[in-house]
ZARO-138218 format. One record per residue (C-alpha): chain; residue in three letters; x, y, z; residue number from 1. Coordinates in Angstrom, 2 decimals. Layout:
// residues N
R   kette   rest         x         y         z    nr
R       A    ala         X         Y         Z   NUM
...
//
This chain:
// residues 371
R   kette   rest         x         y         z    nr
R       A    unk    -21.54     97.16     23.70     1
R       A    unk    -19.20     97.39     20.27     2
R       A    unk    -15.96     98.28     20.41     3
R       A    unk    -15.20    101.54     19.76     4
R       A    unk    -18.52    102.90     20.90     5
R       A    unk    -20.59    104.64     18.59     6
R       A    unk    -21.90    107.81     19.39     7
R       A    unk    -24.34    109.86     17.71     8
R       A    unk    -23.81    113.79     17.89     9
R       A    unk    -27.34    115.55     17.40    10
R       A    unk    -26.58    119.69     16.62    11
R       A    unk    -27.73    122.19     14.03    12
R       A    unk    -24.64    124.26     14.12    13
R       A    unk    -21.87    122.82     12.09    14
R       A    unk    -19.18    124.33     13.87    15
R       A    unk    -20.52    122.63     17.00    16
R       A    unk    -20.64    119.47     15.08    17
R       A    unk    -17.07    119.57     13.88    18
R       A    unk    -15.82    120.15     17.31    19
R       A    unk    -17.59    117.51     18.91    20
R       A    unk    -17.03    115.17     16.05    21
R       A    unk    -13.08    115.80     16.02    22
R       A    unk    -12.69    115.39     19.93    23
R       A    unk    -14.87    112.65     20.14    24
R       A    unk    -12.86    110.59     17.44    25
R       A    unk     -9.43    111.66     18.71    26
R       A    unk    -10.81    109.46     22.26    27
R       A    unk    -10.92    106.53     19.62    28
R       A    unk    -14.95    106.53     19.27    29
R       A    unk    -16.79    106.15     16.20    30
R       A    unk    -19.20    109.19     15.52    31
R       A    unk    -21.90    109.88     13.55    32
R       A    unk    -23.32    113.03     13.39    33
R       A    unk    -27.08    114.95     12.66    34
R       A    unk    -28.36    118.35     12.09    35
R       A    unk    -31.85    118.51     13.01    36
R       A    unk    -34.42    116.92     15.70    37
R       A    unk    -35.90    114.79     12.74    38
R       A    unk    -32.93    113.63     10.95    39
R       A    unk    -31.44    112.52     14.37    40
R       A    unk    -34.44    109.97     15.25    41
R       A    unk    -34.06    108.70     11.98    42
R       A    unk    -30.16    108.22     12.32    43
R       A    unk    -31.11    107.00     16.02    44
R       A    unk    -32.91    104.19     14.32    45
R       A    unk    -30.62    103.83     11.47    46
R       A    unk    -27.31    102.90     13.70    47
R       A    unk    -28.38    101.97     16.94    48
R       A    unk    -25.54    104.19     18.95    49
R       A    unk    -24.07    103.34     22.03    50
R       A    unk    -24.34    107.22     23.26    51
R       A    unk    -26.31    110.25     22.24    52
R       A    unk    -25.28    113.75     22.58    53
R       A    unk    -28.15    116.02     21.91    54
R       A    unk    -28.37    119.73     21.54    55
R       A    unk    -31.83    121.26     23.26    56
R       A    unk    -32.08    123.92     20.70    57
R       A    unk    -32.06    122.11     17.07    58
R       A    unk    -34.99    122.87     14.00    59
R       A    unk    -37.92    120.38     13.30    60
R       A    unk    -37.63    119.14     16.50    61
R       A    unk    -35.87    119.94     19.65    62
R       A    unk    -33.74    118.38     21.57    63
R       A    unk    -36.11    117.79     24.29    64
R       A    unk    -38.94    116.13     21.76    65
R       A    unk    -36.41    113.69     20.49    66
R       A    unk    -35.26    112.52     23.99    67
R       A    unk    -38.96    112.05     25.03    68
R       A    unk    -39.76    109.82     21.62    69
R       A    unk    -36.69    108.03     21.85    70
R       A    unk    -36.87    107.18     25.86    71
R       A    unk    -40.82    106.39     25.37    72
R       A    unk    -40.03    104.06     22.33    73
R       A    unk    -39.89    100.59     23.41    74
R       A    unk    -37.95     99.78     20.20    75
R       A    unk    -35.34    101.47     20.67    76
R       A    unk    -32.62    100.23     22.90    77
R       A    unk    -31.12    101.45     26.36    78
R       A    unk    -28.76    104.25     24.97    79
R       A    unk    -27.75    107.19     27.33    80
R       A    unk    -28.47    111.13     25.91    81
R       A    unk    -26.45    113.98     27.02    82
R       A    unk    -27.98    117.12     26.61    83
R       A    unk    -26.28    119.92     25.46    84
R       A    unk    -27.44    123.10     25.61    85
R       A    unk    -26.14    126.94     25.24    86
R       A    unk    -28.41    128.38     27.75    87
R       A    unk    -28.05    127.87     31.98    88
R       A    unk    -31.60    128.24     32.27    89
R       A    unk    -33.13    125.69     34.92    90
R       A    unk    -35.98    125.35     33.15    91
R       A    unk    -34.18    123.65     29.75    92
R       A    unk    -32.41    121.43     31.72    93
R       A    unk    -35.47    119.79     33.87    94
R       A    unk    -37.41    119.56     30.74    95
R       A    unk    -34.72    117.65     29.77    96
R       A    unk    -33.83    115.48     32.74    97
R       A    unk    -38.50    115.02     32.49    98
R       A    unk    -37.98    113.67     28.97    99
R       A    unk    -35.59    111.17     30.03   100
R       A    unk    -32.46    113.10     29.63   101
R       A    unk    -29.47    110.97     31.83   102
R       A    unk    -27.14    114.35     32.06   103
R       A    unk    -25.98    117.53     30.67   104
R       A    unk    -22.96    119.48     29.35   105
R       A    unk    -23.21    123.31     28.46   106
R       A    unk    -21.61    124.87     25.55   107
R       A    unk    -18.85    126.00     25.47   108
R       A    unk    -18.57    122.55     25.57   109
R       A    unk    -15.27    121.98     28.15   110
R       A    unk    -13.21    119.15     26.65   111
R       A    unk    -12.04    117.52     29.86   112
R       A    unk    -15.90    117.29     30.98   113
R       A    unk    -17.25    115.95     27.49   114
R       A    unk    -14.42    113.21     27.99   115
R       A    unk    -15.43    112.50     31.86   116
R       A    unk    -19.45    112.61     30.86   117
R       A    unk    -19.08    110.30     28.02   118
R       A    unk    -17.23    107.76     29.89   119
R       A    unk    -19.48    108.18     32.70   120
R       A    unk    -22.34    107.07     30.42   121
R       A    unk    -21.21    104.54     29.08   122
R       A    unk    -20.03    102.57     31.82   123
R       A    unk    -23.53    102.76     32.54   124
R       A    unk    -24.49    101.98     29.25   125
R       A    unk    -21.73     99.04     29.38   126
R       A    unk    -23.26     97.74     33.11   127
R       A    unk    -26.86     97.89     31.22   128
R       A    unk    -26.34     95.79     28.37   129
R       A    unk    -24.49     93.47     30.88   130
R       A    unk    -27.62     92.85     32.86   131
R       A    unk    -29.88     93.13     29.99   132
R       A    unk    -28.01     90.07     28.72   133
R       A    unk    -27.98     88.21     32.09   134
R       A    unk    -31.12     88.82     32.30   135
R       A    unk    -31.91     86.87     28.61   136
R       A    unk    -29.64     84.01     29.81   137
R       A    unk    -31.47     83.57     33.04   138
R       A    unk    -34.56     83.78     31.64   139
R       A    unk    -33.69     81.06     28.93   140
R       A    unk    -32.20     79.18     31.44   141
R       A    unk    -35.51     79.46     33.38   142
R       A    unk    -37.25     78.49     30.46   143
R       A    unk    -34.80     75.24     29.37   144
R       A    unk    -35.34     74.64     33.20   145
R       A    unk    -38.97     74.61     33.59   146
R       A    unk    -39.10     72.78     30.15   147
R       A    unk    -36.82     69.72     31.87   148
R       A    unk    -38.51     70.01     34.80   149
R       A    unk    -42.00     69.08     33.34   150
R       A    unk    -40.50     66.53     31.25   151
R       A    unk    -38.52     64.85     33.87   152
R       A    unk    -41.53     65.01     36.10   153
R       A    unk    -43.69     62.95     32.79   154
R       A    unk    -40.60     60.95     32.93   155
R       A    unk    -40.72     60.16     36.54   156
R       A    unk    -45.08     59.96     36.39   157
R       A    unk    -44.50     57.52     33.61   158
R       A    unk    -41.72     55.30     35.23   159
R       A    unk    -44.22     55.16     38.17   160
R       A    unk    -47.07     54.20     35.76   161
R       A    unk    -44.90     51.45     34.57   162
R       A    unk    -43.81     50.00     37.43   163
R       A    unk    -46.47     49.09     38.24   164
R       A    unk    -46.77     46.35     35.91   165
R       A    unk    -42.78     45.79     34.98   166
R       A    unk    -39.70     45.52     36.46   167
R       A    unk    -37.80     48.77     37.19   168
R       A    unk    -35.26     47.91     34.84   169
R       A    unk    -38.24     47.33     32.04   170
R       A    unk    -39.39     50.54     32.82   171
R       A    unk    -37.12     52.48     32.64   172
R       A    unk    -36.24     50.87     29.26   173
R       A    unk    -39.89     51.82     27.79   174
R       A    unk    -39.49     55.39     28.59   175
R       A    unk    -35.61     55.70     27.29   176
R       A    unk    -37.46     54.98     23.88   177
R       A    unk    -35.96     51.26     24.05   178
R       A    unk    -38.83     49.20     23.88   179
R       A    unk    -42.10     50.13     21.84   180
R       A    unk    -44.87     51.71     23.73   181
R       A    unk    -46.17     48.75     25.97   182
R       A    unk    -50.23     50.15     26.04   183
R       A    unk    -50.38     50.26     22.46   184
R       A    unk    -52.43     46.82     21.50   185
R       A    unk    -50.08     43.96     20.30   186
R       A    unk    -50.29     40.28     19.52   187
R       A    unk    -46.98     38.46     20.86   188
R       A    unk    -45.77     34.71     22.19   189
R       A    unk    -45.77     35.32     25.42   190
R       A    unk    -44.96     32.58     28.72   191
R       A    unk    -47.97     33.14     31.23   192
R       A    unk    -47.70     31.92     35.28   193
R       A    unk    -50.66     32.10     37.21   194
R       A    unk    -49.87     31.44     40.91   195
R       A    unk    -52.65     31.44     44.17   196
R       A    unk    -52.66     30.10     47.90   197
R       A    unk    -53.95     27.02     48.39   198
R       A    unk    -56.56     26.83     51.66   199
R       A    unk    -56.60     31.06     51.41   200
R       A    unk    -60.36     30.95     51.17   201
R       A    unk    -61.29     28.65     54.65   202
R       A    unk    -58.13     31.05     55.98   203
R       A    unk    -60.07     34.08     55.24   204
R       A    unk    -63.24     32.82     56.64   205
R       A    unk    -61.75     31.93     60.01   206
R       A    unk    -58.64     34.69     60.57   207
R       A    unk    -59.08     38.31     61.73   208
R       A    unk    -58.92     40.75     58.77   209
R       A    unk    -55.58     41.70     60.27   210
R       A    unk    -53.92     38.78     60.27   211
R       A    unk    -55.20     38.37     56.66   212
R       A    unk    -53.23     41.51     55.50   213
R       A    unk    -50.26     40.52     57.21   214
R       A    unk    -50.50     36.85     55.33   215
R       A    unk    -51.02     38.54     51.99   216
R       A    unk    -48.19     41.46     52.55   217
R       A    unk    -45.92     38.77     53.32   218
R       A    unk    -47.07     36.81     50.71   219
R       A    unk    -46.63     39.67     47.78   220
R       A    unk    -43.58     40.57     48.77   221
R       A    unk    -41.73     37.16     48.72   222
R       A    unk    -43.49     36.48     45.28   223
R       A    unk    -42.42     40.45     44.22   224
R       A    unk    -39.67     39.84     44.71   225
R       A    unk    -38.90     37.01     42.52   226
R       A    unk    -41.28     38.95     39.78   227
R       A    unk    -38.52     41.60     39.83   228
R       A    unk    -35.26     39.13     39.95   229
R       A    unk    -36.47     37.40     36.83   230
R       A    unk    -37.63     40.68     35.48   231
R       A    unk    -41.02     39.45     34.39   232
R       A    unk    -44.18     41.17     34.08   233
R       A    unk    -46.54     41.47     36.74   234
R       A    unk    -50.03     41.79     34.74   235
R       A    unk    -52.30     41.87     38.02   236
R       A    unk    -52.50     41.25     41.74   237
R       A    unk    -56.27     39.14     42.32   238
R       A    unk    -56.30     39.04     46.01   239
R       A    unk    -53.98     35.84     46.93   240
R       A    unk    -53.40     35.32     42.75   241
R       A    unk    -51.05     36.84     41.03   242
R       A    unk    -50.86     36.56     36.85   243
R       A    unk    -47.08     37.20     35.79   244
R       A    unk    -45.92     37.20     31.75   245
R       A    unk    -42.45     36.84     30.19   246
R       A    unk    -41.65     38.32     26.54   247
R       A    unk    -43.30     41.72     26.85   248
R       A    unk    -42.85     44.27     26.35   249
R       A    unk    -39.28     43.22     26.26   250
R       A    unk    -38.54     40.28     23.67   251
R       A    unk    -36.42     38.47     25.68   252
R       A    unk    -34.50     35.18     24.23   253
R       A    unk    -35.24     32.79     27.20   254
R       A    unk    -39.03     33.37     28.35   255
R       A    unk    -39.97     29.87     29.14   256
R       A    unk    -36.55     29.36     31.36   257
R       A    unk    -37.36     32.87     33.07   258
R       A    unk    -40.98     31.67     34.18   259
R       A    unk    -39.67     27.97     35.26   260
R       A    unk    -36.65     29.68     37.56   261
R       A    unk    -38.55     32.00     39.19   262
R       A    unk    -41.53     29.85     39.86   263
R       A    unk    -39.40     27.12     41.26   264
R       A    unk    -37.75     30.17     43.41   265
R       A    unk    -41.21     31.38     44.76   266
R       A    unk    -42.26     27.61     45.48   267
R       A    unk    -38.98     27.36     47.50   268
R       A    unk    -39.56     30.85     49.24   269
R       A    unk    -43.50     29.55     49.61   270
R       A    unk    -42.05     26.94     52.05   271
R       A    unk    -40.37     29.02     54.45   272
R       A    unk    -43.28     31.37     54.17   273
R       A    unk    -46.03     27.84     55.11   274
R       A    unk    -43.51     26.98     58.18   275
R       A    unk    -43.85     30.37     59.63   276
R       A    unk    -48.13     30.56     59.10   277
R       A    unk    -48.17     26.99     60.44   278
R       A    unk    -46.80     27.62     63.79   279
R       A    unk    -49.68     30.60     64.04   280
R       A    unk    -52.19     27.85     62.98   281
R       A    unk    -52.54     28.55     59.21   282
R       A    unk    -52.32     26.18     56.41   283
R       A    unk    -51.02     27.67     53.21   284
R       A    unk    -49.46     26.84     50.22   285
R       A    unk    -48.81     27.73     46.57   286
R       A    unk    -50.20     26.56     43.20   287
R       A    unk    -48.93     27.61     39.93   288
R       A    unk    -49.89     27.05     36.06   289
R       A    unk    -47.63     27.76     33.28   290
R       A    unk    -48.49     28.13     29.29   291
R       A    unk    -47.44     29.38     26.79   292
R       A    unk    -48.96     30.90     23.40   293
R       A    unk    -50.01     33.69     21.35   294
R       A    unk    -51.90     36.41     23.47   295
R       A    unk    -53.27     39.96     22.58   296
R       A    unk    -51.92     42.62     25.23   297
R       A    unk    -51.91     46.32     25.48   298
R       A    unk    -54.37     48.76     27.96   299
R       A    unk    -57.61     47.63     29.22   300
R       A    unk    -59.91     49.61     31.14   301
R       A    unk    -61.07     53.58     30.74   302
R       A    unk    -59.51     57.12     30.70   303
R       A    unk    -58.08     57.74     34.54   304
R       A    unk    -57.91     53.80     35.35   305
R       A    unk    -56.44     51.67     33.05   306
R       A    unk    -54.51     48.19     33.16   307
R       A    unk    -51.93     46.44     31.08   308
R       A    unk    -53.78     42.80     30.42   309
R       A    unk    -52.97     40.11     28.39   310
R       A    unk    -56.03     37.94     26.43   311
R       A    unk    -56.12     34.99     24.65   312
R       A    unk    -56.46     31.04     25.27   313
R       A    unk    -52.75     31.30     26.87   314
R       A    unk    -53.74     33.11     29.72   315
R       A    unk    -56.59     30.87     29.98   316
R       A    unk    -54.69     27.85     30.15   317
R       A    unk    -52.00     28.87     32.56   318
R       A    unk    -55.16     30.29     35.00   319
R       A    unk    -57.13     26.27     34.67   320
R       A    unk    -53.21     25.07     35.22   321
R       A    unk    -53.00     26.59     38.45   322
R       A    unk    -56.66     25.75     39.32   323
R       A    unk    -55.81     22.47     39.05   324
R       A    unk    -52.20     22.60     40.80   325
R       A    unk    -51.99     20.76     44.17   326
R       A    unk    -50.49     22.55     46.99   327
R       A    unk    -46.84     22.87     46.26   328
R       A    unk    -47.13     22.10     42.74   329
R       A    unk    -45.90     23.54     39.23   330
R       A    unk    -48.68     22.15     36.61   331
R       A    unk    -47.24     22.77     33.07   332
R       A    unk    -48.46     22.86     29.79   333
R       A    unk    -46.79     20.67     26.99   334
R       A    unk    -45.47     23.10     24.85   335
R       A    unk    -43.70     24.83     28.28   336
R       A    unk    -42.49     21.18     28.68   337
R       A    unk    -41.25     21.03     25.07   338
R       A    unk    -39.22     24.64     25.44   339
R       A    unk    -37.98     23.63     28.76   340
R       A    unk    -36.30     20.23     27.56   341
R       A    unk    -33.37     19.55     29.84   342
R       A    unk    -33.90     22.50     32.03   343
R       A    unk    -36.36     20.81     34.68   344
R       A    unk    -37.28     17.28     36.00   345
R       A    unk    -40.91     16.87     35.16   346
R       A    unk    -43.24     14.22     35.07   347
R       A    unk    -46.51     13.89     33.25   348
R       A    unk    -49.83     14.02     35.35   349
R       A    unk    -51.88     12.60     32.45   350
R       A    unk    -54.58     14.84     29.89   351
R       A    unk    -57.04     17.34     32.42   352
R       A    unk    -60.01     18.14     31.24   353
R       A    unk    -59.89     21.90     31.90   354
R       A    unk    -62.79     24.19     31.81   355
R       A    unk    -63.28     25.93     28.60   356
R       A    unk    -61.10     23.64     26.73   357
R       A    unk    -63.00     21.33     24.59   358
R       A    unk    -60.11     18.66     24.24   359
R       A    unk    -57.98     17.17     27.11   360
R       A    unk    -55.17     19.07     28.04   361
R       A    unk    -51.70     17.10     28.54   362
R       A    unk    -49.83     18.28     31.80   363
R       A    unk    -46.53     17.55     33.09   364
R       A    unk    -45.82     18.23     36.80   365
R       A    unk    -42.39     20.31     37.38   366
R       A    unk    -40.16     18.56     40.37   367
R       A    unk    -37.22     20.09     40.39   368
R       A    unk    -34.46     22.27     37.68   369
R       A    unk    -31.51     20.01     37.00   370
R       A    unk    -28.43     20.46     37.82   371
//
């Protein structure tokens, strides 16, 4: 409410007026005044008071008309009416009180009670506007609330999306708007590893389906968790193969010495992993094929169920690589040999003739990262 409070005085007799309007302003209130039913909806509308004190008995319109069209006007504002009226009849004053009248004074008009009645109402006008405007705050709260609510919730549905093919950290890079949008189709260098169990297949045959689970559960997770360490990009999960990519979505500076590390760190957690199946009678061990090349990559698949895929020779190469890969072994293609230069101790295992490669393929056989 404005400070002083405006107040609208609503009477046809001018000496009523004057009295009203000179008390009233001596309390420190700013008045404004009308001499008829119509004039004072119009100066209702016109100034917006804080407080109306309106006679019953006015011309055009009476006092009782004006409170019903102002009270039934959802325009208008809260604003508290005092009706004033000459006559004690019941009647008048119910009329009033129907029309939405909020209390009375009767003329003579005592000064102490004016005072008391117009403070009266506006406190409650002041305890009104309070709530009105709590009410607008928590209601744009709600609304700024419910807005980050569904967005965090796309956030979180879209983190989870992600993570299903990157690293956490990868993730949650995409959706902070740091990396461009991952399912859009793109053609980018990438570093490919293809990695499978060696002797999986007569394992399968042979084991109960539970003790397959518990071979490939174990299995994931030690090779997850190298996926995640060297933040790479897990493109699928084929049963006991698993297709991994460095340089996207992220560029990263180092993508060739990224793959090498962590494949060297799964074949090292692979052999821990063999001793432990070989005391329950199972033979395993890991092959892996890296390349590296152009590849197309983006979303594969069909509204509700898609995938993030790579395609292109690369991928190709890297998958006959690890085909070929003896138990234990990190086959390499010669441009991965080329990037990795000092980085590993390698030695070549002559040209393989993959399938769907016309020409030989030179291979180089990773033993161990120096130093």
């Amino acid at each position: 409410m404005r400070s002083p409070a405006r107040i609208l005085v609503a009477d046809d007799t001018p000496a009523n007026v004057r009295m009203l309007e000179t008390r009233l302003r001596h309390e420190g209130y700013d008045v404004v005044v009308a001499r008829d039913g119509e004039e004072a909806l119009a100066t209702a509308h016109a100034t917006h008071p804080d407080l109306i004190l309106l006679d019953i008995m006015m011309p055009k319109l009476d006092g009782i008309e004006v409170c019903r069209r102002l009270k039934s006007d959802r325009d208008f504002p809260f604003t508290p009416i005092i009706m004033v009226t000459a006559m004690s009849d019941t009647k008048d004053l119910v009329a009033g009180f129907e029309a939405g009248g909020d209390d009375y004074l009767t003329k003579p008009v005592d000064h102490q009670a004016l005072v008391a009645r117009v403070r009266s109402m506006l406190r409650i006008k002041t305890l009104h506007d309070i709530v009105q405007a709590q009410t607008r705050e928590l209601a744009r709260w709600n609304a700024t609330l419910e807005e980050r609510v569904t967005s965090q919730l796309a956030e979180l549905e879209r983190v989870g999306r992600l993570k299903r093919f990157f690293s956490p950290q990868v993730a949650e890079l995409i959706v902070r708007g740091g990396a461009d949008d991952p399912l859009a189709s793109h053609r980018r260098e990438v570093t490919v590893v293809f990695l499978d169990l060696r002797g999986f297949t007569a394992f399968a045959e042979t084991a109960e389906p539970e003790e397959v689970m518990n071979v490939l559960r174990d299995y994931h997770t030690r090779m997850g968790e190298q996926v995640l360490a060297y933040e790479g990009t897990l493109e699928r999960f084929t049963g006991d193969g698993m297709m991994i990519f460095f340089n996207d979505p992220v560029i990263v500076p180092n993508p060739v010495e990224r793959a090498l590390r962590m494949t060297v760190a799964m074949r090292d957690a692979m052999e821990d992993l063999a001793a432990q199946w070989r005391r329950l009678g199972f033979e395993l061990h890991v092959g892996v094929g890296i390349a590296q090349g152009y590849a197309t990559i983006g979303a594969i698949g069909f509204e509700g169920r898609l995938d993030y895929g790579a395609i292109g020779s690369v991928t190709n190469l890297a998958s006959r690589l690890c085909a070929e890969a003896a138990p234990g072994q990190i086959l390499i293609s010669q441009r991965v040999y080329a990037e990795a230069g000092a980085l590993i101790d390698a030695e070549p295992v002559g040209e393989l003739h993959l399938k769907g490669f016309q020409r030989a393929i030179p291979a180089f056989s990773v033993r161990r990262l120096k130093g």
